[in-house]
LUMVOLO-35908 format. One record per residue (C-alpha): residue number from 1; residue in one letter; z, x, y. Coordinates in Angstrom, 1 decimal, decimal comma. Each point is the difference from the previous one (the first is absolute). Example, Ala and Ser with C-alpha at 12.3 -4.5 7.8 and 13.67 -1.06 7.14 Angstrom:
residues 2
(kekol 1; A; (7,8; 12,3; -4,5))
(kekol 2; S; (-0,7; 1,4; 3,4))
//
This chain:
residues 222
(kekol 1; X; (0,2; -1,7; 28,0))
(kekol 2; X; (2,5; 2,3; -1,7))
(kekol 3; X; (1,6; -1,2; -2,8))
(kekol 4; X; (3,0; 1,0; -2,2))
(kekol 5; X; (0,2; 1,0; -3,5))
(kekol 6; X; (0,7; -3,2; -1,5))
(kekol 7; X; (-2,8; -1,5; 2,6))
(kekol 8; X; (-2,6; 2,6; -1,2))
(kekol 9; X; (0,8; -0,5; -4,2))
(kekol 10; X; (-0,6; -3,2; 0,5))
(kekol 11; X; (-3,1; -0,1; 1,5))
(kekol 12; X; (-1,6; 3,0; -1,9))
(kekol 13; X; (1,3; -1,5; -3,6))
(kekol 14; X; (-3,1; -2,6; -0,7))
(kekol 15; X; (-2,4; 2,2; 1,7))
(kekol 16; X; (0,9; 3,0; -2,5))
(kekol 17; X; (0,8; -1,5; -3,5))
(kekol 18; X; (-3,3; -2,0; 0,6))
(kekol 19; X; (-2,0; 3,0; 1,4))
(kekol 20; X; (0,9; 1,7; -3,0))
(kekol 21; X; (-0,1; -2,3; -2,9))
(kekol 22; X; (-3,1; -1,7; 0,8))
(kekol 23; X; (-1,5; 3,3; 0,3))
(kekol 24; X; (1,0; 1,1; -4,0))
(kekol 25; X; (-1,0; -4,0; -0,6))
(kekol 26; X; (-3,3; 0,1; 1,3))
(kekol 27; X; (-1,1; 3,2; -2,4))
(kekol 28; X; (1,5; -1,5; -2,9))
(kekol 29; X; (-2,3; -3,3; 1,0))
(kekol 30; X; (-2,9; 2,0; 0,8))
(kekol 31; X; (0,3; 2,2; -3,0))
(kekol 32; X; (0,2; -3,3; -2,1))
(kekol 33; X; (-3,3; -1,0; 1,6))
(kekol 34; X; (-1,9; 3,5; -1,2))
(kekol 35; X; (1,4; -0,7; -3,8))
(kekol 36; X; (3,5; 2,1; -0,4))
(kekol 37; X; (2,8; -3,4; -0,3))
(kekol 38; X; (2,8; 3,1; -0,5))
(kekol 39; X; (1,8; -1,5; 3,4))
(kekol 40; X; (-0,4; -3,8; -1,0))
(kekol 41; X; (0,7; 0,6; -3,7))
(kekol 42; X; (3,5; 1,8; 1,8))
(kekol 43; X; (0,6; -3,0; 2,7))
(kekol 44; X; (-0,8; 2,3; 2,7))
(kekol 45; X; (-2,6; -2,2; 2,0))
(kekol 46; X; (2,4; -2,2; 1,6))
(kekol 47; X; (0,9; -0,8; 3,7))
(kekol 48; X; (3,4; 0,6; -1,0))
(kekol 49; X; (1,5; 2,8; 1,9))
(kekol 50; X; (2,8; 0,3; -3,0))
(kekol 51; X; (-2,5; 1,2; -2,7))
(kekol 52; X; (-1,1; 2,9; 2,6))
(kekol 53; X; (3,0; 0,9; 1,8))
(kekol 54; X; (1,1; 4,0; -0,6))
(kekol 55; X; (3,3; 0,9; 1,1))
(kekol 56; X; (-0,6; 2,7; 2,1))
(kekol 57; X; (-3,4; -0,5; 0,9))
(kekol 58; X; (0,5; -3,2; 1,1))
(kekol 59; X; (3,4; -0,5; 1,1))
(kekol 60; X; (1,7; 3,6; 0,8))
(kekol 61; X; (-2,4; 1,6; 1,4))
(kekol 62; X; (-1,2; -2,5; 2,7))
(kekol 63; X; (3,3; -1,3; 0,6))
(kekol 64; X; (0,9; 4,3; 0,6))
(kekol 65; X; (-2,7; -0,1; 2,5))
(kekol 66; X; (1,1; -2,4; 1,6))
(kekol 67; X; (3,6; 0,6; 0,3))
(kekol 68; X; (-1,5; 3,9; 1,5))
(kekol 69; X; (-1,9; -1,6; 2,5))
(kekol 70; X; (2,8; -2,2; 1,1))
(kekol 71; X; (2,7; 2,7; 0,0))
(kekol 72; X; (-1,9; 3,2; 1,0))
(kekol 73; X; (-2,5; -1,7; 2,6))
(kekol 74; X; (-4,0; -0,4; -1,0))
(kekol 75; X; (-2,1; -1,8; -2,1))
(kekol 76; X; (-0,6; 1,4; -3,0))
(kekol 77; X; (-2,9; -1,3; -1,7))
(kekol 78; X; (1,0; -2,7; -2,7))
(kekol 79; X; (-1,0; 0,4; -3,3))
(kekol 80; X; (0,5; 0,1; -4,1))
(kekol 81; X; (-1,3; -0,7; -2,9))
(kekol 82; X; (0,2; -2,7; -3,1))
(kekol 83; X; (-0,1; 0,1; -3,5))
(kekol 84; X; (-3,3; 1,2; -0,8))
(kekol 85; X; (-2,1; -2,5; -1,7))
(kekol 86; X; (-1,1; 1,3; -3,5))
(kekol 87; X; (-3,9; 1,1; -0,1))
(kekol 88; X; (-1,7; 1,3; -3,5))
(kekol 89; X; (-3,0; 1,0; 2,0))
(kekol 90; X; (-1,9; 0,9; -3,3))
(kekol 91; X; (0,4; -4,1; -0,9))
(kekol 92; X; (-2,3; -0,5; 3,3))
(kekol 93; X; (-3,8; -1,4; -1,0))
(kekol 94; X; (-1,0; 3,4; 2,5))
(kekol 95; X; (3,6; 2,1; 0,1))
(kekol 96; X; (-1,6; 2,4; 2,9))
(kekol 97; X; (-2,3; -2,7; 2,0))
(kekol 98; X; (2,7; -2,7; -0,5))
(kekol 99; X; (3,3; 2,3; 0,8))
(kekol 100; X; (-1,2; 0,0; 3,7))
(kekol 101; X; (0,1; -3,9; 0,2))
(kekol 102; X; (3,1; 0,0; -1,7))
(kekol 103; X; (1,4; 2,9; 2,5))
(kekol 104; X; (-1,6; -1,9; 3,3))
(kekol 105; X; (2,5; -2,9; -1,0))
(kekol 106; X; (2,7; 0,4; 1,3))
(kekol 107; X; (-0,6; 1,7; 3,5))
(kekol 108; X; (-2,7; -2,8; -0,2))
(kekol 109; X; (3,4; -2,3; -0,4))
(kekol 110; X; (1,7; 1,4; 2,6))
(kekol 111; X; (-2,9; 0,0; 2,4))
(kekol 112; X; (-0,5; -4,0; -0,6))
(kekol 113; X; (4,0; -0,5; 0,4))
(kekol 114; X; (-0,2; 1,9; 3,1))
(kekol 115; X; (-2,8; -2,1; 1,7))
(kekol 116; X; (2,3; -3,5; -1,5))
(kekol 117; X; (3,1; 1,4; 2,1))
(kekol 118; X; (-2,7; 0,9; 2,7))
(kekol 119; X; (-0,7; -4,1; 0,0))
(kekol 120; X; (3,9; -0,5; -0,5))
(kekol 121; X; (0,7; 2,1; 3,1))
(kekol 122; X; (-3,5; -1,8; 2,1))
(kekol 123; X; (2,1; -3,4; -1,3))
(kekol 124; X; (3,6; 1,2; 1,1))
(kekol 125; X; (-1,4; 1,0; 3,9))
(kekol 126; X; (-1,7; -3,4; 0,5))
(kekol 127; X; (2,5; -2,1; -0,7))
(kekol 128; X; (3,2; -0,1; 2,3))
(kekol 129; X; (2,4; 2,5; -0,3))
(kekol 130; X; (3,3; -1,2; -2,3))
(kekol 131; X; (2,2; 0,8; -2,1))
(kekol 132; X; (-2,5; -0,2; -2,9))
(kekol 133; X; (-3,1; 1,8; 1,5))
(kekol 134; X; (1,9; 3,1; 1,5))
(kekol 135; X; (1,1; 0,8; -3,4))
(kekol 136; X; (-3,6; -1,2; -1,3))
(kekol 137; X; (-1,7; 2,6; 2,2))
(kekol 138; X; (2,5; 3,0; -0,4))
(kekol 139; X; (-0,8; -0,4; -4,0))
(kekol 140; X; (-3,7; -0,2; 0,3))
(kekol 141; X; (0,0; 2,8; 2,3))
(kekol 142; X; (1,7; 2,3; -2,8))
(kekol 143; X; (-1,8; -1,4; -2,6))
(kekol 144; X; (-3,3; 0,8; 1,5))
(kekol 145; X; (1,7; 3,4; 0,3))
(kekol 146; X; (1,2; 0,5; -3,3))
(kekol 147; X; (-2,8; -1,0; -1,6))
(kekol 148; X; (-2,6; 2,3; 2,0))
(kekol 149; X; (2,3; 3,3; -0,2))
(kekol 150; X; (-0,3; -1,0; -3,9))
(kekol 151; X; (-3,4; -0,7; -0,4))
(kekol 152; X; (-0,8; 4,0; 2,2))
(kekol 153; X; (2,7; 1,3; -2,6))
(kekol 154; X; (-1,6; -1,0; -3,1))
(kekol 155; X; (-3,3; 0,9; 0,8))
(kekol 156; X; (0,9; 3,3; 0,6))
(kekol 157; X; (-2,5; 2,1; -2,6))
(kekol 158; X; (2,9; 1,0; -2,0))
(kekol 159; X; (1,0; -0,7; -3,5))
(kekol 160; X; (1,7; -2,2; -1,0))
(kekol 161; X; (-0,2; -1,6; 3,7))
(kekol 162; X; (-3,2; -2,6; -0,4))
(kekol 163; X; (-2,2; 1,8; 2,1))
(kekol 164; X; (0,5; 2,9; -2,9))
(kekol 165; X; (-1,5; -2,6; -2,2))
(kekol 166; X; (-3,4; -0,8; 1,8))
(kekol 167; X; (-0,2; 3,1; 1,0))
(kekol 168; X; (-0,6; 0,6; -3,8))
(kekol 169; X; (-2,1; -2,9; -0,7))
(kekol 170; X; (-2,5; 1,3; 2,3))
(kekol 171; X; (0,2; 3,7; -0,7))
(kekol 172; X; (-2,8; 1,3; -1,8))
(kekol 173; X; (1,4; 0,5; -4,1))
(kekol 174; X; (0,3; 3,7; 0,8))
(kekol 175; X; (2,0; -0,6; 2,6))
(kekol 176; X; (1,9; -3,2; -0,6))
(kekol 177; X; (1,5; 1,9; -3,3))
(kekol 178; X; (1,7; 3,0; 1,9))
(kekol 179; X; (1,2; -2,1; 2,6))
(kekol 180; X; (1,8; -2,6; -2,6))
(kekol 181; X; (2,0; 3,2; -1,4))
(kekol 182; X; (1,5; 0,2; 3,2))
(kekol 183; X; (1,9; -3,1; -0,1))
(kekol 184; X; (3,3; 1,7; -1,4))
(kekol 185; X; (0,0; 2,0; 3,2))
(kekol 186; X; (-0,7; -3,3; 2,6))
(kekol 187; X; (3,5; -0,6; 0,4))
(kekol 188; X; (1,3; 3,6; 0,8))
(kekol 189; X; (-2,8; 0,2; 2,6))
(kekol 190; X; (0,8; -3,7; 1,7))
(kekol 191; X; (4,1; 1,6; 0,1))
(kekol 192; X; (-1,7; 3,3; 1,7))
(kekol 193; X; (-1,7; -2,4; 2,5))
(kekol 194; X; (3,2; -2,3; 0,5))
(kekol 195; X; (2,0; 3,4; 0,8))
(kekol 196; X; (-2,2; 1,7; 2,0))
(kekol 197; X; (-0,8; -3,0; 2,3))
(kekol 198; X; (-3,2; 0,5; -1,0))
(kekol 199; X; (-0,3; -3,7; -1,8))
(kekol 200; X; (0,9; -1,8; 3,2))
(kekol 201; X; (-2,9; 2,3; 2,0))
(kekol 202; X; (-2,2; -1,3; -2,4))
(kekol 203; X; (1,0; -3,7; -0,3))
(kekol 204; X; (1,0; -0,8; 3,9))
(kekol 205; X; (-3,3; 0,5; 1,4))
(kekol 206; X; (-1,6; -2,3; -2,2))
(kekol 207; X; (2,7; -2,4; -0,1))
(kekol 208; X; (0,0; -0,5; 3,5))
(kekol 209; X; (-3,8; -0,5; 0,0))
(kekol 210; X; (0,2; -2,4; -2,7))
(kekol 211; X; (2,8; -2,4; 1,3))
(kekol 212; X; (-2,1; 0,5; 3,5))
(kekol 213; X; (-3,4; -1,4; -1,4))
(kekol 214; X; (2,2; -3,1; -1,3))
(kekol 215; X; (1,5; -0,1; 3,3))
(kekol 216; X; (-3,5; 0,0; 1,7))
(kekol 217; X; (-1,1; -3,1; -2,4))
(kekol 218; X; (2,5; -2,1; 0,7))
(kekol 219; X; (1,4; 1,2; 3,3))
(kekol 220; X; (3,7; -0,1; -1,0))
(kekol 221; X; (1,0; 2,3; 2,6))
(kekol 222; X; (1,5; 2,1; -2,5))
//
């Protein structure tokens, strides 16, 4: 079903403002649970997308991607960022042991809101097609998208991405320290990637592999 630009804002906006902000929520919660309140103390564990939202992360940027893709042909793969949730990883009962749980949070978020509008979309296709389930199944079917190519991207083993982050909770101390002085250089190297069409070589393949295993469990037919 092609669908305009008004069409395709209004079925990616939930998907991507929850994708993102329950991501940043769910380290704030997590890093609660291993001792460091920083996030609650700062009201940032909350299901409200207004306390996370980031301009361009979260508005510009997707809403640019989208407007490309509708324009210029394609799909550019949707994505962007929140607000990062505050972490003093030194406040942590176990900062190196307990920064990997508090890293695998929010991919871990997006992997469980992907499977719910997996079970959205199974929903939308059994019942008869109307005017509520066709617009049902076209928003399940990019949130399961969104949240995937998000939960590949962060746990890409690049700081300050949150695959950088476990990657140095279960380095070896000798190596875990070299590797966190990297972090002011993570962002150059994810721009090099983005430019060089390199990022998208790396995240496709596994994308599509993803959102095909959830496919296969709940034969959506995707």
């Amino acid at each position: 079903m092609e669908l305009n630009l008004v069409q395709k804002i209004a079925i990616y906006a939930l998907p991507v403002i929850f994708a993102i902000t329950l991501h940043e929520a769910a380290h704030g919660y997590v890093a609660r649970h291993f001792g460091d309140s920083t996030a609650h103390r700062l009201g940032r564990i909350s299901l409200n997308p207004i306390r996370h939202i980031d301009l361009i992360g979260t508005i510009v940027l997707p809403l640019v991607i989208l407007v490309t893709s509708s324009f210029f042909g394609g799909a550019g793969m949707l994505f962007g960022w929140a607000k990062p949730v505050p972490v003093n990883f030194s406040a942590l009962r176990d900062p190196k042991r307990d920064m990997l749980w508090v890293a695998a949070a929010g991919p871990a978020a997006n992997l469980g809101m992907a499977i719910g509008w997996a079970v959205v979309f199974k929903v939308a296709l059994s019942a008869p097609q109307n005017m509520f389930t066709i617009p049902a199944s076209l928003m399940a079917d990019a949130g399961i998208a969104v949240n995937v190519v998000l939960m590949v991207l962060n746990l890409l083993p690049i700081l300050p991405l949150d695959g950088g982050r476990i990657a140095v909770s279960l380095l070896p101390e000798r190596l875990a320290l070299p590797f966190a002085r990297l972090e002011p250089f993570g962002l150059p190297i994810l721009l090099v990637l983005l430019f060089t069409n390199t990022l998208g070589s790396i995240l496709i393949p596994v994308v599509q592999v993803s959102i095909g295993v959830i496919d296969t469990v709940f034969q959506l037919g995707l």
